[in-house]
N, C-alpha and C positions, 0 to 999 in steps of 0.2 A: 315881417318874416322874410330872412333870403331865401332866394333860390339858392338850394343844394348844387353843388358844381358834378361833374361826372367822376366818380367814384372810380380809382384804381385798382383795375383787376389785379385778383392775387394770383401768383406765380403757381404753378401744380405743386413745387416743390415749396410752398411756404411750411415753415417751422416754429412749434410750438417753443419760444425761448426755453420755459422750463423744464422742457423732455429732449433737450437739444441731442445728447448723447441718442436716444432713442430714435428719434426723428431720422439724425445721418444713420442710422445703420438702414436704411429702408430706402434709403437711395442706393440706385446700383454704383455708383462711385467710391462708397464708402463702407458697401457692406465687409466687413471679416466673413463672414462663410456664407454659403447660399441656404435664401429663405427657407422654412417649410411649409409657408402660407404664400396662396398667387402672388406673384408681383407683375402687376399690368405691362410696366414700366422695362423690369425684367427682362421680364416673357418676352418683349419688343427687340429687347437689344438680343437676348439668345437668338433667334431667330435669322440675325445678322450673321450668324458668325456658321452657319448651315450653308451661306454662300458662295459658291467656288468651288474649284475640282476638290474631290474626294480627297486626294492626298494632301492638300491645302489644308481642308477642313482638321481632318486626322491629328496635321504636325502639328495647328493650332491647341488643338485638345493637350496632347501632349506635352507639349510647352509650358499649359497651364498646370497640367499636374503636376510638370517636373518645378514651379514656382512655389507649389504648394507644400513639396515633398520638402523643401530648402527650407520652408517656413516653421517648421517642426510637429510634434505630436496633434497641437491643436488645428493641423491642417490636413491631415491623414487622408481623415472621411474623404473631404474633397478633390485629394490627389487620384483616391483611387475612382470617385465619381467619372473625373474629368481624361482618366486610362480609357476608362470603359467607353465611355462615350466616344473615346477615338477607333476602339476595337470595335463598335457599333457600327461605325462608316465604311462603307465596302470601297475598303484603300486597298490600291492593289501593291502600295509598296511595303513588301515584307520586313524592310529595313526600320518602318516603321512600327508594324504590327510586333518586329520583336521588339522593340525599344517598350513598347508600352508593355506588354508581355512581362518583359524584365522585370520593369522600374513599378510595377503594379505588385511583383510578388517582392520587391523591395519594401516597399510599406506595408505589407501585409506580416515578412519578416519581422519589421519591428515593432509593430503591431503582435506579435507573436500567432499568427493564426497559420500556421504551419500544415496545414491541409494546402489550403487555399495557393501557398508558395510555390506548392510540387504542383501543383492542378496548373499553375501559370506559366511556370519552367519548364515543364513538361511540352507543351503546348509549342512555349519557344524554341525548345529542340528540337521538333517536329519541324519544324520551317527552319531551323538552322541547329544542324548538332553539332557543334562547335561554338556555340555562343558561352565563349568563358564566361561570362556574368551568372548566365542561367544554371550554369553547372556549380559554380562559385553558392549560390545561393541555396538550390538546392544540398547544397554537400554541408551546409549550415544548418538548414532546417531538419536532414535526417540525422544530424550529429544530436541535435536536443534530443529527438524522438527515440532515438540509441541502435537505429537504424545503420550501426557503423560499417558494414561493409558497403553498404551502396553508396552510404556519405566517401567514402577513400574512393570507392569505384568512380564517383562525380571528379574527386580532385585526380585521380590518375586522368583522366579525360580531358580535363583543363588545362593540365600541365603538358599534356600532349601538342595543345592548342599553341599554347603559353608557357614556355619551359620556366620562363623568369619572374611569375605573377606570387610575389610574395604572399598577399593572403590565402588565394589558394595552399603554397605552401605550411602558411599557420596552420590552414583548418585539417590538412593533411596529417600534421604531427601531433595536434588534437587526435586524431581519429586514432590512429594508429595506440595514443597514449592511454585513449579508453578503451581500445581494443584489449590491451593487454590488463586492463582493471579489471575486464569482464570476463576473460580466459583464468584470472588470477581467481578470481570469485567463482566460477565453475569449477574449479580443480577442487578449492577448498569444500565446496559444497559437495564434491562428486569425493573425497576424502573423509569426510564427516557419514558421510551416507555409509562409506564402506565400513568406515570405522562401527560405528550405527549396527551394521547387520553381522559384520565379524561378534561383535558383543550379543546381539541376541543371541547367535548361531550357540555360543558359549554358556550362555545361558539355558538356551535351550537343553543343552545335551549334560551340566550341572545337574537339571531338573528330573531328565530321563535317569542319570547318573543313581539318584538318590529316591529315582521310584518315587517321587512328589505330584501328586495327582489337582488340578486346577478345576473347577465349576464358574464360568463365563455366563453371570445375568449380566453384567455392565459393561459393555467395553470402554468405555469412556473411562470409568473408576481405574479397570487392570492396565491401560495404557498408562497412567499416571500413575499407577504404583511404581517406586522405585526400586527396586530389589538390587543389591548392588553384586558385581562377582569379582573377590580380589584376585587380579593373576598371580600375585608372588605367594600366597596363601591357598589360593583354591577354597576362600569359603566363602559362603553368601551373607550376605546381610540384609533383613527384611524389614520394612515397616509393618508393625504389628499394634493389635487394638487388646488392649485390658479394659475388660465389661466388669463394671459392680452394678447389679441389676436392683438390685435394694434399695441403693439410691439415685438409680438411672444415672448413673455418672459415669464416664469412661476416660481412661489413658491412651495418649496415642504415641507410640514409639516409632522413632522414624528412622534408626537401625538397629536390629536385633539381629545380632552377629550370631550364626547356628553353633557356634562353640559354645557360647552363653547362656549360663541357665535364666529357669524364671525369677528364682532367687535375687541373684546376682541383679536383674530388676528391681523387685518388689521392696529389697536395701533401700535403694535409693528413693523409688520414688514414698518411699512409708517411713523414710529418717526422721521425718516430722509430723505430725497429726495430721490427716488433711483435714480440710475447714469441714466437710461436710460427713465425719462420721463422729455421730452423732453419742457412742457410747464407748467412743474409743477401742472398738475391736480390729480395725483395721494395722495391723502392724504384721511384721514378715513372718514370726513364728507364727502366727494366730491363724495363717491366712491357705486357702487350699486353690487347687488351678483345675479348672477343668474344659473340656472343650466339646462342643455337640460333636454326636456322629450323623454327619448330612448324607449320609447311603442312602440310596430310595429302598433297602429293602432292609435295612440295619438302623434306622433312627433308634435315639438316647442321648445320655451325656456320660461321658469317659472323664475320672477323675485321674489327671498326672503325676506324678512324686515334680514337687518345685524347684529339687537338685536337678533334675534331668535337663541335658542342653535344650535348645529348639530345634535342631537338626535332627535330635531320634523320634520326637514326636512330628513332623511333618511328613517323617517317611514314614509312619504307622500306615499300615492297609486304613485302618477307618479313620485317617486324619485328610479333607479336601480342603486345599484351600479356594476361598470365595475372593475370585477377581482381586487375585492377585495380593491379598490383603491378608494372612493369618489372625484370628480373632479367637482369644481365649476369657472364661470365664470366671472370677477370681471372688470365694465366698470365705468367707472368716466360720472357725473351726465353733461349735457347739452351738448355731445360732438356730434362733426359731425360724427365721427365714430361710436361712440355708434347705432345712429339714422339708417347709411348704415348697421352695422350690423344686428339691429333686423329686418329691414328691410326686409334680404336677407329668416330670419328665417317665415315672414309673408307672402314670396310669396311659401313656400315649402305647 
C-alpha cells in the first residue's frame, strides 16, 4: 500500500463542469444582473467600491447604471438600483445628483412608470430648473398621461433653455397636435349635449302642446324610450306595446307615428296568421283596441274605435302614459275571453 501524496486544495471558485453556465453566474466577474440570494464573495467586493470621497463613490454608481441603461430592457432594474445607490451617498455634487435624477426617470420613462418620471424630474428641477433633459422628459411623461398643457408648459421651458433642441421641438408639436384633438372632442361633445337638450326642450313642450300626461315607476325604462319629434312635420313617433293577454303574447312597435291609426298597424302585423292563435281570430277586422284607465281615482279599461290616430288617444284626459312607453290592449270581437276579461275589469 502507497502512501497517499498531499492532495490539492481546491480553488473557492472550483466548478461543477456540468452546471458550468450556472456555476459562472455566481462569480462576481460573470454575473448578468445582481444576485437575490447573499453572495459572500459579492458582498466583499461591494463593500470596495463605498471607498473614497462621496463624490467618487456617487460617479461610480452612476457610471454603472448609465452601463446598464446602454445594455437594454433586461438591464433596467439594475440601472435604476445603481441611480439610487448614488442618490443614497451624501454627494454634495449637484451635477451629479442631477445627472442620476435625470437618467433614473429615463428608465423609468421606458419602463413606462410615469409617476415615478415626474417624482424624479421634479426633484431635478428643484436643484436645477433649467435642466433640458428633466423638462424634456417630463413633457413626455405628461403628454401619455394627456396632461397637455403642463407637457407644452415643460417644452416652452426647455426651449427657453435650448432654443435649438429638436426633440423638445417634436414633443412640443405632439402637444399642441393633441391639444387641438382634445378641444376638437370637447366642442363636439359640448355640441351633441346642446343638440341633446335643444331636442328634449322640443319635446318637452310637443308633450305640453298636446296635453300628454306621463307616470314615471322606471327611469331607466323612460330614458331609453325613443320617442322621436320630426322638425319638418311636427309629429311624434312613439314606441308602443300591443298586449293579447289570452295568449300572453305581445307586439312591440318601435315607431308609431301619431298620425297613424291602430288599423293601419294591426294590417300589417295580422297580414298573416300569427303562429300562436290558436282559432284563428286574430285578424284586423275581428280585432278591438283598448287601453286601461291608470287614474288613481278613475281605474277601468276604455275601449278605442281602431281608425282613430294614436295622437287623439294620448291626449285623452284618461289616457297616461307609463315611462315613456304607450301600451294598448288588443282583444278579438265575440270571444269568451274577451267577455271574462272585461269582466274581471267591471267588478274592480
Amino acid at each position: 500500500m502507497s502512501a497517499a501524496g498531499p492532495q490539492p486544495k481546491r480553488s473557492q471558485y472550483y466548478m461543477d463542469p456540468d452546471n458550468l453556465d450556472e456555476e459562472l453566474a455566481k462569480v462576481p466577474l460573470f454575473m448578468s444582473h445582481l444576485p437575490e440570494e447573499e453572495n459572500d464573495t459579492l458582498e466583499a467586493l461591494q463593500s470596495l467600491v463605498y471607498d473614497g470621497p462621496p463624490e467618487e463613490i456617487a460617479e461610480n454608481f452612476k457610471n454603472q447604471g448609465n452601463e446598464c441603461f446602454k445594455e437594454g430592457k433586461l438591464k433596467y432594474k439594475d440601472a435604476i438600483d445603481y441611480y439610487t445607490r448614488a442618490l443614497d451617498i451624501d454627494c454634495k455634487d449637484q451635477k451629479i445628483n442631477e445627472a442620476c435624477l435625470a437618467n433614473r426617470a429615463a428608465v423609468n420613462l421606458e419602463l413606462g412608470n410615469y409617476g415615478r418620471v415626474l417624482r424624479d424630474c421634479a426633484k431635478c428641477l428643484e436643484l436645477n430648473p433649467q435642466h433640458t433633459k428633466a423638462l424634456y422628459r417630463s413633457a413626455r411623461a405628461l403628454l401619455v398621461l394627456d396632461r397637455v398643457d403642463e407637457a407644452h408648459d415643460c417644452c416652452v421651458h426647455a426651449l427657453a433653455v435650448d432654443p435649438d433642441n429638436e426633440p423638445v421641438k417634436a414633443i412640443q408639436k405632439k402637444c399642441i397636435a393633441r391639444k387641438e384633438q382634445i378641444e376638437a372632442k370637447q366642442r363636439q361633445k359640448e355640441e351633441k349635449e346642446r343638440k341633446e337638450k335643444e331636442e328634449k326642450q322640443r319635446l318637452e313642450q310637443a308633450f305640453k302642446d298636446r296635453k300628454i300626461k306621463f307616470e314615471i315607476t322606471d327611469k331607466e325604462v323612460r330614458e331609453k324610450a325613443n320617442i322621436q319629434l320630426d322638425p319638418e312635420t311636427n309629429t311624434l313617433s312613439w314606441p308602443v306595446f300591443f298586449l293579447y293577454p289570452e295568449y300572453k303574447e305581445s307586439d312591440y312597435i318601435q315607431s308609431f307615428n301619431e298620425t297613424h291609426t291602430f288599423l293601419d298597424h294591426l294590417e300589417i302585423m295580422f297580414e298573416q296568421r300569427a303562429p300562436w292563435d290558436e282559432r284563428g281570430e286574430y285578424t284586423p277586422d275581428n280585432l278591438e283596441v283598448y287601453f286601461e284607465n291608470n287614474q288613481k281615482l278613475n281605474t277601468g279599461i276604455i275601449k278605442i274605435g281602431k281608425k282613430l290616430p294614436l295622437g287623439k288617444i294620448l291626449s285623452l284626459d284618461q289616457y297616461v302614459v307609463t315611462n315613456g312607453v304607450p301600451s294598448f290592449i288588443i282583444l278579438p270581437k265575440n270571444s269568451p275571453f274577451k267577455e271574462e276579461f272585461l269582466a274581471k275589469y267591471k267588478k274592480q
